[in-house]
Each structure stands twice: as structure tokens, then as C-alpha cells.
Backbone as JSON, one array per atom type, in Angstrom:
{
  "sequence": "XXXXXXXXXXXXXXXXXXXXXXXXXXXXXXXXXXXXXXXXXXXXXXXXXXXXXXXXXXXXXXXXXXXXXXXXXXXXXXXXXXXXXXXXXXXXXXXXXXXXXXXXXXXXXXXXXXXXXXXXXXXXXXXXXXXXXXXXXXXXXXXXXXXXXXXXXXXXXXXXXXXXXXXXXXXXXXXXXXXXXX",
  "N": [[-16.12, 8.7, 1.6], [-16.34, 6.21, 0.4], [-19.15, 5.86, 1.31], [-20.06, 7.4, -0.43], [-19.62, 6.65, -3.17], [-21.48, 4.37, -2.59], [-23.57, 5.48, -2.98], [-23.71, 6.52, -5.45], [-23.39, 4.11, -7.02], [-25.64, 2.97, -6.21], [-27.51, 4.56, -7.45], [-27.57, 3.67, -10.2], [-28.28, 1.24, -10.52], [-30.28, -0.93, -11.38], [-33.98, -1.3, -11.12], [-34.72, -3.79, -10.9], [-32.53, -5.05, -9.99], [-31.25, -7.14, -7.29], [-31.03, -7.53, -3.83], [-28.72, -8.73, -2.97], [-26.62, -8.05, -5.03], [-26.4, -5.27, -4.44], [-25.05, -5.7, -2.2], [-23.11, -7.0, -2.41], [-21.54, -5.1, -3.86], [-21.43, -3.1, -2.07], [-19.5, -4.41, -0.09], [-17.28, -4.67, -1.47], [-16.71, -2.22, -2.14], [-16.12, -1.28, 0.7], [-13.82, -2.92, 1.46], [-12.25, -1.99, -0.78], [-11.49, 0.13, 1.07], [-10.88, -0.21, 3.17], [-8.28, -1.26, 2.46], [-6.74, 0.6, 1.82], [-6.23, 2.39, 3.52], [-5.2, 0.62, 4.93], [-2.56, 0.48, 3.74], [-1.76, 3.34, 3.66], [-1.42, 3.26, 6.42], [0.65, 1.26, 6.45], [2.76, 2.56, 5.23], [3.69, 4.88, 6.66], [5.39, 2.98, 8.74], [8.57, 2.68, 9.91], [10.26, 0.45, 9.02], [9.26, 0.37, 6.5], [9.92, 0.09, 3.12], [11.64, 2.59, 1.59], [11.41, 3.75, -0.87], [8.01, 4.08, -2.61], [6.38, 3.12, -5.25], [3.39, 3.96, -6.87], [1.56, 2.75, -9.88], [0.08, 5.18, -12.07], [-1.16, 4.72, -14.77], [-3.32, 6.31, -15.62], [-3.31, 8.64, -14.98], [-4.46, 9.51, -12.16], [-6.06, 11.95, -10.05], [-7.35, 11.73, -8.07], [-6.33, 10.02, -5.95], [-4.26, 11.93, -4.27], [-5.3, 13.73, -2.58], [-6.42, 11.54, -0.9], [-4.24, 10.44, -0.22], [-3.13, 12.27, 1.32], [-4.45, 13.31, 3.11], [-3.97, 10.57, 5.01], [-1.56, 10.36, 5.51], [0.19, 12.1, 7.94], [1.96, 14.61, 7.77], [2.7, 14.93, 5.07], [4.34, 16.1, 2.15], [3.7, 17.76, -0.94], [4.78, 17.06, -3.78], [4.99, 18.69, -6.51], [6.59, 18.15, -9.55], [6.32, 18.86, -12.46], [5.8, 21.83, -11.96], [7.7, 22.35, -10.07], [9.99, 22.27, -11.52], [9.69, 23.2, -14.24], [10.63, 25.8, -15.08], [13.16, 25.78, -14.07], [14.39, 23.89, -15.9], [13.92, 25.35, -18.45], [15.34, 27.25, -18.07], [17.97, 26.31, -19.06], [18.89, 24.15, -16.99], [21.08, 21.61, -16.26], [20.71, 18.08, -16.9], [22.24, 16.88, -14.51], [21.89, 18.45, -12.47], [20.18, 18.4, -11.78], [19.14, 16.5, -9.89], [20.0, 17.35, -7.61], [18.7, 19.96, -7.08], [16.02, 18.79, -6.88], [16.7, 17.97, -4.11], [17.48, 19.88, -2.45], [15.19, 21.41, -2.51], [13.89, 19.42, -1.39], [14.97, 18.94, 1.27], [14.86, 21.66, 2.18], [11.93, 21.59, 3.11], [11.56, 19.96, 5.39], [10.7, 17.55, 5.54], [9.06, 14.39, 5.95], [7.86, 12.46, 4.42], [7.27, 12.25, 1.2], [5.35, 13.14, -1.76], [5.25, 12.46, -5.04], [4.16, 13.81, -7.61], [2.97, 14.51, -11.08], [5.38, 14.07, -13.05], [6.17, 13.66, -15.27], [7.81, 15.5, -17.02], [10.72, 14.95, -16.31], [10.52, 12.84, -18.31], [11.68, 13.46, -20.66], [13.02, 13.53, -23.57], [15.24, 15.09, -24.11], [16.29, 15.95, -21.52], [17.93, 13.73, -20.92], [17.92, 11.64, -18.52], [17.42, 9.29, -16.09], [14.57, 8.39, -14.62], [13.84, 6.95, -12.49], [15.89, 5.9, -11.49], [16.75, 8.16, -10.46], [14.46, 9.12, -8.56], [15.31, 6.65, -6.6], [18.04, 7.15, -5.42], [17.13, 9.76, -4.49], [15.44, 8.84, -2.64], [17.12, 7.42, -0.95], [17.19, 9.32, 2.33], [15.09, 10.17, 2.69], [11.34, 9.6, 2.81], [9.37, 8.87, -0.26], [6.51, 8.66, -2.26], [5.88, 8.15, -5.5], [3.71, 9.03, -7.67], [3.45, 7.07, -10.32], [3.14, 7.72, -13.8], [2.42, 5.93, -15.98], [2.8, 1.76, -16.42], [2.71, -1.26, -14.79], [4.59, -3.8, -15.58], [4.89, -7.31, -14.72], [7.45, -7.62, -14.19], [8.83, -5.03, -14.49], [8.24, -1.44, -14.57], [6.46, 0.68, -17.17], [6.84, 3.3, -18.77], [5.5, 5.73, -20.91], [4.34, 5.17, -24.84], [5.55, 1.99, -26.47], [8.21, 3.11, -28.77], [7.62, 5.64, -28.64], [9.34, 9.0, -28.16], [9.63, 9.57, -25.67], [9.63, 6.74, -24.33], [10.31, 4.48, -21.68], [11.56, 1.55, -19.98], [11.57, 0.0, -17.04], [13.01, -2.28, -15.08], [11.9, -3.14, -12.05], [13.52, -2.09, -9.07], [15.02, -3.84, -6.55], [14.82, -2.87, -3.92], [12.78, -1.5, -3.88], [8.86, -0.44, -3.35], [6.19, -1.71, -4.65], [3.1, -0.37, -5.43], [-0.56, -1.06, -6.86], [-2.99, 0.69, -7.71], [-5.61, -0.26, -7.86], [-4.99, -1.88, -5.58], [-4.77, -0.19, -3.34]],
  "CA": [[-15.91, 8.54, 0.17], [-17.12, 5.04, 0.15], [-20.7, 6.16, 0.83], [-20.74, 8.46, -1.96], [-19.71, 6.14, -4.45], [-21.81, 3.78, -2.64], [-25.02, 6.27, -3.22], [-23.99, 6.73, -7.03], [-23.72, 2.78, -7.64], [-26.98, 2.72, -6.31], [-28.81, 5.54, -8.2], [-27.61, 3.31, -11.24], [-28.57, 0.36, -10.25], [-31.96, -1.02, -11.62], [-35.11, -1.87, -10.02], [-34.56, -5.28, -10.7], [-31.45, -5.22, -9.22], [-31.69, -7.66, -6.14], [-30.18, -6.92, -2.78], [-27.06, -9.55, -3.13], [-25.52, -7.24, -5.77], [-26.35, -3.79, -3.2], [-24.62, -5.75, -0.7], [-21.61, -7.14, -3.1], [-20.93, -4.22, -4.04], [-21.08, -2.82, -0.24], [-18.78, -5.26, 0.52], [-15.77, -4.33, -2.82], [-16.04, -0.45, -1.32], [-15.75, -1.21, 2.15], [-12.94, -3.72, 1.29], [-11.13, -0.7, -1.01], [-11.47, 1.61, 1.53], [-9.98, -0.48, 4.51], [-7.0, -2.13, 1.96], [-5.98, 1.97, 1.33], [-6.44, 2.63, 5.31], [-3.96, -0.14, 5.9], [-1.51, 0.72, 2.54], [-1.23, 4.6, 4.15], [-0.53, 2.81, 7.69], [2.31, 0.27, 6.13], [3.75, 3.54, 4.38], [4.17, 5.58, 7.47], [5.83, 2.54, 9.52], [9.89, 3.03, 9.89], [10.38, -0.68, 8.57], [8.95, 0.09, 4.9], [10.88, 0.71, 1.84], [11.61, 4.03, 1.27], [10.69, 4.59, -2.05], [7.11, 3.01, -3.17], [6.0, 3.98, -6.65], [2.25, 3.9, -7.78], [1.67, 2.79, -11.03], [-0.97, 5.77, -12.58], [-1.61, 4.96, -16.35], [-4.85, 7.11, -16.06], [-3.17, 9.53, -14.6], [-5.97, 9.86, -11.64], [-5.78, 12.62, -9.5], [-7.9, 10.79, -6.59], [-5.77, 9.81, -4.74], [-3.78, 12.41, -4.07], [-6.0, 14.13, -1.37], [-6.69, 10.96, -0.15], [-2.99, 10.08, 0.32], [-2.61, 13.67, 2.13], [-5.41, 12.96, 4.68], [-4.06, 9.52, 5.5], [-0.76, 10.08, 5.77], [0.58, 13.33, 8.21], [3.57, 15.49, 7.13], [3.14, 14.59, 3.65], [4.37, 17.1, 0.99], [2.85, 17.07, -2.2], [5.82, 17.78, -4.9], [4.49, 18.61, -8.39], [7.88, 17.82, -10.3], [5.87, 19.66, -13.45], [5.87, 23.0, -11.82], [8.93, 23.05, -9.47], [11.77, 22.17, -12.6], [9.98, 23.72, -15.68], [11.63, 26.96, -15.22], [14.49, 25.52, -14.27], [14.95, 23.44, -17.47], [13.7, 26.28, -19.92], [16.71, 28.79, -17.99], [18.85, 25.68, -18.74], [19.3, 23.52, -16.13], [21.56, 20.62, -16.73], [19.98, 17.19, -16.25], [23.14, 16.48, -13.8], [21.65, 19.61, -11.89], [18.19, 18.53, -11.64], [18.61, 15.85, -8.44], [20.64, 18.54, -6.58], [17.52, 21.02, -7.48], [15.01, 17.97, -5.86], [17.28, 17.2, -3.17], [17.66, 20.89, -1.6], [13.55, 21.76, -2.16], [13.04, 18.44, 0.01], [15.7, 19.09, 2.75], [14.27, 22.98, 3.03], [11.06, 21.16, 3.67], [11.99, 19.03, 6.69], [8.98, 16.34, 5.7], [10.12, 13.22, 6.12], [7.56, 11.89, 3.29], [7.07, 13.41, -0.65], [4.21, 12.68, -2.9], [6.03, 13.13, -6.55], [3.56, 14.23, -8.71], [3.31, 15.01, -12.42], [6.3, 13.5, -12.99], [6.75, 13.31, -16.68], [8.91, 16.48, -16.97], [12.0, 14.02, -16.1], [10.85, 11.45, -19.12], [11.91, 14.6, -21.62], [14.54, 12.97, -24.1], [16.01, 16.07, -24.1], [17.17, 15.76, -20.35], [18.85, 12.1, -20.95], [17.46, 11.09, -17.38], [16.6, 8.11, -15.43], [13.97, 8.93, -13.64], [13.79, 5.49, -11.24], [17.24, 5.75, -10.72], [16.99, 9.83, -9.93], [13.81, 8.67, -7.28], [16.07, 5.65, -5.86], [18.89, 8.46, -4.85], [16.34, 10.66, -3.73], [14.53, 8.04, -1.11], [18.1, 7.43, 0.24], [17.04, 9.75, 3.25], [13.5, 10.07, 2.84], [10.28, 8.58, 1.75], [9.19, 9.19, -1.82], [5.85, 8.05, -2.96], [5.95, 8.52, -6.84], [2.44, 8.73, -8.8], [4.5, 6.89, -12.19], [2.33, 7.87, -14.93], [2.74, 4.5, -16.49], [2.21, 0.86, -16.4], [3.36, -2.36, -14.55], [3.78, -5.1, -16.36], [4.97, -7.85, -14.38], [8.72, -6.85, -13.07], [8.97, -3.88, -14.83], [7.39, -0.23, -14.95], [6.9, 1.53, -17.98], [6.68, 4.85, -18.79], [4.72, 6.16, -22.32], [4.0, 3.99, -25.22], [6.74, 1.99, -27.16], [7.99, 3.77, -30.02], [7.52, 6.99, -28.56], [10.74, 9.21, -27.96], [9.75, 9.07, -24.23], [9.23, 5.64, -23.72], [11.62, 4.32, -20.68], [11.28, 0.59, -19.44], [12.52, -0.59, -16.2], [13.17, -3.47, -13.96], [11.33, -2.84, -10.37], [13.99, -2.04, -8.12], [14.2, -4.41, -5.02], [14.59, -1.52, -2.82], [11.41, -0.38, -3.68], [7.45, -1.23, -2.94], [5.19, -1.19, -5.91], [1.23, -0.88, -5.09], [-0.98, -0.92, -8.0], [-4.17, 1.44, -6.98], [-6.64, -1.72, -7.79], [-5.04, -2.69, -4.19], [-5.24, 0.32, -2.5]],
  "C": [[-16.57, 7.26, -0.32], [-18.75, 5.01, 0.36], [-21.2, 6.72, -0.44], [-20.58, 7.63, -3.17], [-20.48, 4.8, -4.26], [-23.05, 4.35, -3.8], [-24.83, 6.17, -4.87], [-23.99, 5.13, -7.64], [-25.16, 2.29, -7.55], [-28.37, 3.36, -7.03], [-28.72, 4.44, -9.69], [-27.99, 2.42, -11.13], [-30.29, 0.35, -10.57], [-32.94, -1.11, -10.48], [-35.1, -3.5, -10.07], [-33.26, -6.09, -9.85], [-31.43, -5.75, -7.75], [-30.5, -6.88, -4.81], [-28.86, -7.51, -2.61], [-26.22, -8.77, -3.78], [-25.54, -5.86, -5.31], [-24.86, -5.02, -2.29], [-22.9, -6.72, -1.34], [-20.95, -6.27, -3.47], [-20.5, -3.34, -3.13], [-19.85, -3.2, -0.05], [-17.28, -4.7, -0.43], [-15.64, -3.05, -2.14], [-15.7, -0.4, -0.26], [-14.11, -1.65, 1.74], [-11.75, -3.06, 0.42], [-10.75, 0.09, 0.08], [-10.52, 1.09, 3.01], [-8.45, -0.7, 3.76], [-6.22, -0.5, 2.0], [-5.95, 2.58, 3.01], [-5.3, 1.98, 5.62], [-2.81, 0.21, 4.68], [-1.04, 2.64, 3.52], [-0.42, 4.14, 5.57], [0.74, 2.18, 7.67], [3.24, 1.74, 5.68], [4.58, 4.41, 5.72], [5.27, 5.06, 8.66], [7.63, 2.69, 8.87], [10.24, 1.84, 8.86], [10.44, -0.52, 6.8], [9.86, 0.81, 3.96], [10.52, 2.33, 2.05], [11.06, 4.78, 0.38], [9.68, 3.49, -2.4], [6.53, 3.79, -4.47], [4.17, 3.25, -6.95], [1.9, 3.76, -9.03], [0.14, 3.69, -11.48], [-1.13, 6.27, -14.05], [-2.07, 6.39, -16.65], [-4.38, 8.84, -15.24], [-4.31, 10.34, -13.09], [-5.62, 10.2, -10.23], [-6.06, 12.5, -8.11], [-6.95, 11.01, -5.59], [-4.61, 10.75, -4.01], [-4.07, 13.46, -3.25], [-6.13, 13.08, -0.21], [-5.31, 10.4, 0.93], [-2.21, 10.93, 1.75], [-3.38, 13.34, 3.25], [-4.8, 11.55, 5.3], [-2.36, 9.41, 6.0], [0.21, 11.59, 6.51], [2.27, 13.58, 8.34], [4.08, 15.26, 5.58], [3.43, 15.94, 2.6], [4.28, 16.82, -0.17], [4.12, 17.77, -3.68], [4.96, 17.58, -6.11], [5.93, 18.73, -9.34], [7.77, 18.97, -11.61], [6.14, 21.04, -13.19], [6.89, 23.39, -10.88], [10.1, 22.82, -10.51], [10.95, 22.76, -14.0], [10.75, 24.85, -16.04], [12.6, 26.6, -15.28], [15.25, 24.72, -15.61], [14.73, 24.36, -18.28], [15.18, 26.87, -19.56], [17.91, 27.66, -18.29], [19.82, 24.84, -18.13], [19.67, 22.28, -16.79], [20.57, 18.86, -16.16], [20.73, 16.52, -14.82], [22.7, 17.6, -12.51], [20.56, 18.99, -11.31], [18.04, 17.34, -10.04], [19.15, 16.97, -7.43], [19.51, 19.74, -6.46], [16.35, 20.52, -6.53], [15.59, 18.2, -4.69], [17.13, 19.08, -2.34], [16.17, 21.56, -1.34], [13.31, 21.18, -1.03], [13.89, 18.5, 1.38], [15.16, 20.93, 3.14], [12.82, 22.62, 3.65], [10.22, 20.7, 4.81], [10.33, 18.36, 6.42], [9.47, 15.32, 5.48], [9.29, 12.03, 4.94], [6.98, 12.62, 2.09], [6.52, 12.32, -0.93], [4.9, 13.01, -3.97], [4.89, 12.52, -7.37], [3.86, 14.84, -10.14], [4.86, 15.03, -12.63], [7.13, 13.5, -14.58], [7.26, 14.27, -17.12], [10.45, 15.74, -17.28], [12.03, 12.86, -17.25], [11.2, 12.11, -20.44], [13.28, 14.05, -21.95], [15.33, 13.73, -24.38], [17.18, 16.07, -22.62], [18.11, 14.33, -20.08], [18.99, 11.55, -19.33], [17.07, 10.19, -17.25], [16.09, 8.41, -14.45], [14.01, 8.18, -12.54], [15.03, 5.64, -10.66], [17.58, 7.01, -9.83], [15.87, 9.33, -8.4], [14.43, 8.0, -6.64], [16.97, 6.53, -4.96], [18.05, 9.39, -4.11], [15.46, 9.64, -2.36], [15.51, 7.67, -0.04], [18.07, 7.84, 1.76], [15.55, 10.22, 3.48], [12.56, 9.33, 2.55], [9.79, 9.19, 0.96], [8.03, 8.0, -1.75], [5.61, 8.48, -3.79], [4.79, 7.74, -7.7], [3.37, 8.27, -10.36], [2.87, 6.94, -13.17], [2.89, 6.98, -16.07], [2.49, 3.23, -16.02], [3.18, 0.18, -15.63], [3.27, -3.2, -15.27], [4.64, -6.32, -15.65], [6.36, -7.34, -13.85], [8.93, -5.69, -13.52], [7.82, -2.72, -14.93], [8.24, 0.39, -16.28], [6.33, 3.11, -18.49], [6.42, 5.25, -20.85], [4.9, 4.92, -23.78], [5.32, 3.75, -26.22], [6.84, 2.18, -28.62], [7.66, 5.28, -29.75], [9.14, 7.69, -28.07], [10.5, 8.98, -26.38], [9.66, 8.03, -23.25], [10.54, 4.93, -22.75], [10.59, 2.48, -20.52], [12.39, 0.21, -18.32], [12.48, -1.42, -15.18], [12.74, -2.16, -12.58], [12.83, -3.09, -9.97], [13.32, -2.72, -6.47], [13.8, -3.72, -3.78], [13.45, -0.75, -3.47], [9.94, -1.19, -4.15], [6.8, -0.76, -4.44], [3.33, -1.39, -5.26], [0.49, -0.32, -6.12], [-2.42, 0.1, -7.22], [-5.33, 0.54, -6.85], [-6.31, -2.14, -5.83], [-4.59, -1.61, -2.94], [-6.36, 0.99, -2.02]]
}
């Protein structure tokens, strides 16, 4: 992966373009590509928090192959498409961790990707989603793509002033890694 986006930095790259900035920029992809090599290895060790949340503004789907290749027995939950039915037929929001919680124990995977996530920030369901993931990492590991921002101790979730906007203190029990540093 790091060749290929070497090859396309270099098709753009001028002719004037000296070899210090080929070989600085060498150096930033290598230097992504090992920091996300050793971020999948910390994730899989017994030691690490349980639940680590990704902060993904951009919503960017990347890494979510890459996470699968690097990390084995991972299951990839799409939150979006395993509870929309269940909320249209009515599912209570008091329902909805008991709904997670029995998908991921028929599973037996001892780590979940939670994808597309913003289902749960529906001010209709009067949910906390951080607090619903926290409960849920109790016995597993949970890494949660948050489609939203860090901003220094807190993640937030859609913009303020919107009905879905949530803000919340980082939980100490849990790892934050921004994608810049994996």
C-alpha cells in the first residue's frame, strides 16, 4: 500500500522536484505504514484497553480492510445494517445493547470493528453511544470507527446545533488513536 501511494506521489511530483523531497516523502509512508503495523500489534496484546475508539470525521473507509488484514479474528460489525430493522419493527433503545451483545457472543471473536455507527446517535433512540460501547468492551475488544472528532479530552459526534450532536469526555478505560498516528 505504501508503494502505491508512493508511485502516485511520484507521478505528481514535478521534474524539478529534487530527490530530498522523493526521499522525505519515502520516509512519512514508510513511517505510516510501520506506526499502523505496531498500533494493530498493541491492539491484539491481552494488556490493552478493551475498547479503543478511532476518531473518523471523514468517515474513511481505508482502513477498514487494512485493520482486517492486520489484526486475525476480527469481525467487522456494521451497526447501520445489523439494528435498522430492528429499530423501524420498534426496538426499544433499552433493547438495542442486548441486540449487540447476543450478535457478538454468537460470533465467538474476541475482537469487533464497529462500523457505521451513527444509527445509535438517532435522537429518537435517547442513547449513549460511548457509554453503550464501554458495556459492550466489558468482555471483549471493540474497536469503534467514531464518525466524529477529538478535540482534546473529548469526542464529538456531528456538528453543534444539530439534533444529533453528542459530546463526551474520553473515558479512561479506553485508548483513543487518531488515524494521523496510525
Amino acid at each position: 500500500a505504501a508503494r502505491s501511494r508512493l508511485q502516485i506521489l511520484l507521478r505528481r511530483l514535478n521534474e524539478e522536484d529534487d530527490i530530498e523531497t522523493i526521499c522525505f516523502i519515502w520516509v512519512l509512508l514508510t513511517k505510516s505504514t510501520m506506526q499502523f503495523l505496531e498500533f494493530t500489534q498493541q491492539l491484539t496484546q491481552n494488556q490493552y484497553q478493551n475498547l479503543t475508539i478511532i476518531p473518523n470525521p471523514e468517515n474513511n473507509t481505508e482502513i477498514i480492510p487494512k485493520l482486517a488484514k492486520g489484526i486475525s479474528n476480527l469481525k467487522i460489525l456494521d451497526l447501520g445494517k445489523l439494528l435498522a430493522k430492528e429499530i423501524l419493527d420498534g426496538a426499544e433503545s433499552t433493547e438495542i445493547e442486548g441486540i449487540l451483545a447476543d450478535f457478538m457472543n454468537k460470533e465467538k471473536s474476541e475482537f469487533f470493528l464497529i462500523t457505521n455507527s451513527g444509527i445509535l446517535f438517532d435522537a429518537s433512540l435517547n442513547l449513549d453511544p460511548l457509554r453503550l460501547f464501554r458495556r459492550l468492551s466489558d468482555t471483549r475488544k471493540l474497536i469503534v470507527l467514531w464518525h466524529g472528532k477529538r478535540n482534546n479530552n473529548q469526542l464529538t459526534y456531528a456538528r453543534r446545533g444539530h439534533s444529533e450532536y453528542k459530546e463526551n469526555n474520553i473515558p479512561p478505560d479506553a485508548s483513543i488513536i487518531d488515524l494521523e498516528d496510525a
